[in-house]
N, C-alpha and C positions, 0 to 999 in steps of 0.2 A: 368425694363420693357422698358425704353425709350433709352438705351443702345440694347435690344435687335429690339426695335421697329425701329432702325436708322438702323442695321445689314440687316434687311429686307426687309426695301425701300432702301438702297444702294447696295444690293446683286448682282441686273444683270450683275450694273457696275462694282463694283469692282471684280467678279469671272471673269470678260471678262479678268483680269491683271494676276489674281492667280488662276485660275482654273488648276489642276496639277501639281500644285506647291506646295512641299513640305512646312510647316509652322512649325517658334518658334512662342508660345506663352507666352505673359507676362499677367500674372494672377495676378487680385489687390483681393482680398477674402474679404478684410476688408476695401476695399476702396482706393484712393489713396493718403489717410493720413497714412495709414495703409500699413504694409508690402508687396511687391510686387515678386515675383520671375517670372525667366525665367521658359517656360517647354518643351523642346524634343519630350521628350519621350510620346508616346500617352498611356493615363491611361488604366492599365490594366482590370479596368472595363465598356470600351466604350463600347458603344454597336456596333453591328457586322455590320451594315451599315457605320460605320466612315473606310473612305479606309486610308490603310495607306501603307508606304512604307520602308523600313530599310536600313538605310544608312551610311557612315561611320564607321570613323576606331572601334570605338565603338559601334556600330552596334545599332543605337538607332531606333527606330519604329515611323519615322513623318508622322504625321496629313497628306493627301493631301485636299486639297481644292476641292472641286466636287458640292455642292447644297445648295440653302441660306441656308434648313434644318439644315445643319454643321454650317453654320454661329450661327445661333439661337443657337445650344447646344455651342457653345463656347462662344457664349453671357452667357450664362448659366450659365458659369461655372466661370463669371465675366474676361473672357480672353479679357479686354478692349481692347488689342492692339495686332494686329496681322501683323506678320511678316515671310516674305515667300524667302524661300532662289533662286538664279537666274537661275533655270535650270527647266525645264516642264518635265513630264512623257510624254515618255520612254527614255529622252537624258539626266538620273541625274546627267552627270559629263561632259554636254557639256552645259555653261551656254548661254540664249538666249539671252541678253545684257551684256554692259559693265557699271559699274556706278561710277558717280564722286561725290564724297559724299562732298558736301560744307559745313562744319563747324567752325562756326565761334564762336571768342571768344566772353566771356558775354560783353552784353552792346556795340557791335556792331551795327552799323549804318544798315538797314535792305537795305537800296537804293543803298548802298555800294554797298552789297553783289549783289546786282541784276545786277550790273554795272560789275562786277567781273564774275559773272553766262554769262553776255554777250558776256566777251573778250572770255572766255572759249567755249564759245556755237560756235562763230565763227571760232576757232582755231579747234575745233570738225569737223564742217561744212567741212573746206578745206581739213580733208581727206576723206572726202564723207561718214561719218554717217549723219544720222538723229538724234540729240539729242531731247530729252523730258526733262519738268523739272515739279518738283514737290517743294509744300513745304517738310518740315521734320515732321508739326504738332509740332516741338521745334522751334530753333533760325534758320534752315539753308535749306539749297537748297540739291536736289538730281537732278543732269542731268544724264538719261540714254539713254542709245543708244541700240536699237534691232540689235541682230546679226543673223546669219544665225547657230544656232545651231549645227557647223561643226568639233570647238577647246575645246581643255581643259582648264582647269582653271587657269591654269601659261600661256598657250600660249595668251589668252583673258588678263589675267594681264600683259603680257609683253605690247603687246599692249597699254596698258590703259597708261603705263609708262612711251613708247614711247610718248604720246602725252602730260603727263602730265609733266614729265621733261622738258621739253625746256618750258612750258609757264609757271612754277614756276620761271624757272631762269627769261624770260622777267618781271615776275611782282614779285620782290623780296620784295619788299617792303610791298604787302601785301596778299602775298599765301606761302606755303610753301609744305612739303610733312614730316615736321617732327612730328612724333606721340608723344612726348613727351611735355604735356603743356609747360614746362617751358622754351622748346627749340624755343617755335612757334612766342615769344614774340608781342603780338597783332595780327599776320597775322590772316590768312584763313587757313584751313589743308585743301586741296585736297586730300580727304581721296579716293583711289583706293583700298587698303589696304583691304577692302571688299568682294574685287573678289578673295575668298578663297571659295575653296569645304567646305559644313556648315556654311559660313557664310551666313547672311541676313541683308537686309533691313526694315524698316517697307514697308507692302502692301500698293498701293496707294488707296486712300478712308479710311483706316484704320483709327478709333479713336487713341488719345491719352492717358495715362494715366494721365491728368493732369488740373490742375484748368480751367475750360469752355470746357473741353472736346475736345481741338482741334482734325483736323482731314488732315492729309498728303494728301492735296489737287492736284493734278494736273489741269495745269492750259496752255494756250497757252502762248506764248513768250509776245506778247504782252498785253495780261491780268496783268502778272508778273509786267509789270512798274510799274500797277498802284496802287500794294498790298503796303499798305504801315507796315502791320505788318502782318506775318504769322499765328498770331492767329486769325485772321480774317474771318475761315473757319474752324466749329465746328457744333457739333450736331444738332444744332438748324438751319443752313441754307444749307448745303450742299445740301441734295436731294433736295429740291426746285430747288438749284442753278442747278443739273445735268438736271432735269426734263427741264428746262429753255433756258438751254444754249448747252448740250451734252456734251459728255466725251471729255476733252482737248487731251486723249490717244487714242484716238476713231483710228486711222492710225496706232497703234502701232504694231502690229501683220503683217500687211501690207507690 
């Protein structure tokens, strides 16, 4: 109930991010002490108001985001965490942002990262995007950039690569771009790696699957300094905090 009751008071804002935006859901049924799965494919007994759309080489049938009403049945259906791949109805293979997915290893320093999320934000900056950042609701940062819905999804990853290459070499010491833990040794992954046709992000607003329930908060740049853990924004305070303050993506479409 208080899972669905957050879906509800968060719905304006967060469908302002993912409305037409194809959705994975991660479904906890028994909790999330309890077994978790991904799900695609929209169940074969949704009812006939759930719009969906069929995508991929596998031809699977995803959720789109349209009405809190959706929100609430996928509260429903314990889908804590929702995750919406980067491209809107009718452009599904021309994605609207580019995203730098900051992951960092356990037991990283959080003020780091923010200090790191900044050299990056800048180096963003000088080739004339607008970055946004969010938390992840885990350990890490997402900055994304809105693009003009024009390229495909290797040409948007070339891009991303172009910019992220040269600022891993400058800061070797603590980012990298290599996917393999045990290659990364302590850095940062600058995960681009993301900007694949079917992949996703978690939605921003979205809950977490995880102890306090965080929730992948966006937040403005300078909010950011002063977070001093990412779990800092969860269930219990977020719609207050949007009610209060307004959506930090509020520009984003813009």
């Amino acid at each position: 109930a208080e899972v669905i009751a957050y879906y509800l008071g968060i719905a304006p804002t967060l469908l302002t991010h993912a409305k037409g935006r194809a959705l994975t859901l991660i479904r906890f049924p028994d909790g999330i002490t309890g077994e978790s799965f991904y799900q695609k494919n929209r169940p074969e007994w949704a009812p006939e108001w759930i719009e969906f759309v069929t995508l991929g080489k596998e031809k699977k049938d995803y959720i789109i985001a349209t009405e809190p009403a959706l929100l609430v049945w996928l509260a429903n259906l314990a889908s804590l965490e929702i995750h919406q791949l980067h491209s809107r109805k009718p452009n599904y293979d021309n994605p609207d942002y580019m995203v730098f997915d900051l992951d960092p290893p356990e037991g990283y320093d959080f003020k780091e990262l923010i200090a790191l999320a900044n050299k990056l934000r800048d180096v963003i900056d000088s080739y004339g995007y607008k970055p946004y950042v969010k938390t992840t609701g885990g350990k890490g940062l997402h900055i994304c950039c809105p693009i003009e819905p024009r390229w495909d999804f290797h040409e948007v990853f070339e891009a991303a690569q172009d910019i992220a290459k040269p600022f891993v070499d400058a800061n070797q010491g603590s980012a990298t771009l290599q996917l393999k833990k045990d290659a990364r040794k302590g850095r940062v992954l600058v995960d681009i790696f993301r900007i694949r046709s079917g992949q996703s992000i978690v939605s921003p607003y979205s809950l977490r699957g995880r102890n306090g329930a965080p929730v992948s908060m966006p937040l403005e740049w300078d909010e950011l300094e002063d977070v001093k853990s990412p779990l800092e924004f969860t269930i219990r305070n977020v719609v207050d905090k949007v009610k209060s303050d307004g959506d930090a993506w509020e520009g984003f479409d813009a």
